[in-house]
C-alpha positions as YAML, in Angstrom:
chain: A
units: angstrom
residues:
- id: 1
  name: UNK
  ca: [19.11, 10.45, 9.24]
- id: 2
  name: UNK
  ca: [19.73, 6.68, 8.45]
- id: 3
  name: UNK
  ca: [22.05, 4.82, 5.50]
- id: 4
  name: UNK
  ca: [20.46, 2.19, 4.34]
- id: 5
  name: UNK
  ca: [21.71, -0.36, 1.76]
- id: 6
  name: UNK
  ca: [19.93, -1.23, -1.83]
- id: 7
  name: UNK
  ca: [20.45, -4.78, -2.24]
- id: 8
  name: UNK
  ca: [21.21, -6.20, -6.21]
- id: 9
  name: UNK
  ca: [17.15, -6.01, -6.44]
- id: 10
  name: UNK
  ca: [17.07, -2.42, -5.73]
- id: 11
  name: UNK
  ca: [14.66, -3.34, -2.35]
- id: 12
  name: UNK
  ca: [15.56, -1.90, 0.82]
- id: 13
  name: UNK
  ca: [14.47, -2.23, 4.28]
- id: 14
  name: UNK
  ca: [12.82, 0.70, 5.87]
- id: 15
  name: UNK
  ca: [14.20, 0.46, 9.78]
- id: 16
  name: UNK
  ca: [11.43, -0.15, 12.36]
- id: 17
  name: UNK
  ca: [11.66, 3.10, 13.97]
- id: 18
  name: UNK
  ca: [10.75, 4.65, 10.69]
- id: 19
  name: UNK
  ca: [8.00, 2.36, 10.34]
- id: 20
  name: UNK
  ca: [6.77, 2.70, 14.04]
- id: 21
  name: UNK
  ca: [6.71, 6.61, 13.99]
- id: 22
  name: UNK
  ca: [4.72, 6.64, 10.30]
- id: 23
  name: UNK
  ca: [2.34, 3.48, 11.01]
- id: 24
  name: UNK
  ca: [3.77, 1.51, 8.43]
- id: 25
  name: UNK
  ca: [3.01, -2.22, 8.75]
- id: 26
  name: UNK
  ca: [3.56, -5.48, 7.09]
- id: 27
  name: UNK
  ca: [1.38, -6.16, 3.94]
- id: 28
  name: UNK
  ca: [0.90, -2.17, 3.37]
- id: 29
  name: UNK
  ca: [1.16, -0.13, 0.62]
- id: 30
  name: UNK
  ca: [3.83, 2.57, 0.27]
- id: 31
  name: UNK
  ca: [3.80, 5.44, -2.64]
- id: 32
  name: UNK
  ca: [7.42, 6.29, -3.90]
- id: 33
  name: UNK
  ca: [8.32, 9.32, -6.14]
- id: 34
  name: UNK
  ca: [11.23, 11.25, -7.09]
- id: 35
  name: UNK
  ca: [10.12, 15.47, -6.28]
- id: 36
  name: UNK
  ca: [11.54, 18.40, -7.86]
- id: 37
  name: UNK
  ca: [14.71, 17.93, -5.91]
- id: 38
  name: UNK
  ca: [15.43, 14.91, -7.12]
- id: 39
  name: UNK
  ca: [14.88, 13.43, -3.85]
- id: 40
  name: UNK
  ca: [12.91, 10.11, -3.39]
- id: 41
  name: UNK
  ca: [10.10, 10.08, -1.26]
- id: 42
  name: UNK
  ca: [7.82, 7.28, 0.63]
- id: 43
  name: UNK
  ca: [4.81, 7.63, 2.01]
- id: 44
  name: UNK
  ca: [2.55, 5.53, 3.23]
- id: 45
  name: UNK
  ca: [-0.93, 5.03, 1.08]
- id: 46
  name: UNK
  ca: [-4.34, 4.37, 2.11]
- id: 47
  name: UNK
  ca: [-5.34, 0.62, 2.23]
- id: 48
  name: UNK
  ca: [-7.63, -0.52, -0.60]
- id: 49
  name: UNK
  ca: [-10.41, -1.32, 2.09]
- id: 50
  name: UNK
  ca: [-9.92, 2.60, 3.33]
- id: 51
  name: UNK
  ca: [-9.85, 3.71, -0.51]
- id: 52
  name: UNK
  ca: [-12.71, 1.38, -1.67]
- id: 53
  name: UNK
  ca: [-14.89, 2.45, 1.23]
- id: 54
  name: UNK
  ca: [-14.81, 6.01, 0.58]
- id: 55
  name: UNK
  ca: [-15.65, 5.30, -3.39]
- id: 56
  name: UNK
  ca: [-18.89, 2.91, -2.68]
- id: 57
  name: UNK
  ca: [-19.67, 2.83, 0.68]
- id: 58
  name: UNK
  ca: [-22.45, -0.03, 0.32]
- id: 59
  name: UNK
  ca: [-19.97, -2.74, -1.13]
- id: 60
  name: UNK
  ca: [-18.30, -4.84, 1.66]
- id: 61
  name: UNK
  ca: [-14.75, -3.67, 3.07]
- id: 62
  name: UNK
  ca: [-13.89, -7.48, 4.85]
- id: 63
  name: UNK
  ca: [-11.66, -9.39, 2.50]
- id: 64
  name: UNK
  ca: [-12.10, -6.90, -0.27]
- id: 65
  name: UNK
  ca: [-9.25, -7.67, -2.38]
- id: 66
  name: UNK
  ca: [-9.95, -11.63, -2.20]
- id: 67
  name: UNK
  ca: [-13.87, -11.01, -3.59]
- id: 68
  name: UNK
  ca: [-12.42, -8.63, -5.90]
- id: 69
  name: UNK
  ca: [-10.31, -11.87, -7.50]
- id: 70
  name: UNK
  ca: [-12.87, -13.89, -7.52]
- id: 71
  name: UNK
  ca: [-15.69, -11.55, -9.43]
- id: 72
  name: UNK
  ca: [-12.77, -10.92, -11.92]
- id: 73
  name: UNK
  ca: [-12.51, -14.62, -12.32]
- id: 74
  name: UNK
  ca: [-16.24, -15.05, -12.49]
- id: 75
  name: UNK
  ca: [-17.17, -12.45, -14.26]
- id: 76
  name: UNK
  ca: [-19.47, -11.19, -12.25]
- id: 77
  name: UNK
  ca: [-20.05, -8.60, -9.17]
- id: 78
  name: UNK
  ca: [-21.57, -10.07, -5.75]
- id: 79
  name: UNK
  ca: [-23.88, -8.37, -3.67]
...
């Protein structure tokens, strides 16, 4: 079990161990939730290339969230 501190922005650091053992990396995405225990949990979530990739599995995975920007800005979906 680890102690870790909240700093005055309520961010903590998750100690590299914990990251190492879950596959946690810089840059992903982590769900937290309080369960029925009041306890609060993280998990690591799928990337948006894994998610996007299993709801269209034509569209383009490589840079996906940069083309997504720039289809918003234009309007318009590339193929």
């Amino acid at each position: 079990m680890r102690i870790i501190k909240v700093t005055r922005k309520r961010q903590i650091t998750l100690p590299k161990d914990v990251c190492e053992k879950t596959g946690i990396n810089e840059g992903d995405y982590v769900r937290v939730y309080v369960d029925e225990n009041n306890r609060i949990i993280i998990e690591k979530a799928l990337s948006l290339d894994r998610l996007a990739g299993s709801l269209n599995p034509d569209y383009p995975l490589k840079n996906l969230a940069e083309n997504l920007d720039k289809e918003r800005k234009h309007g318009k979906r590339e193929k």
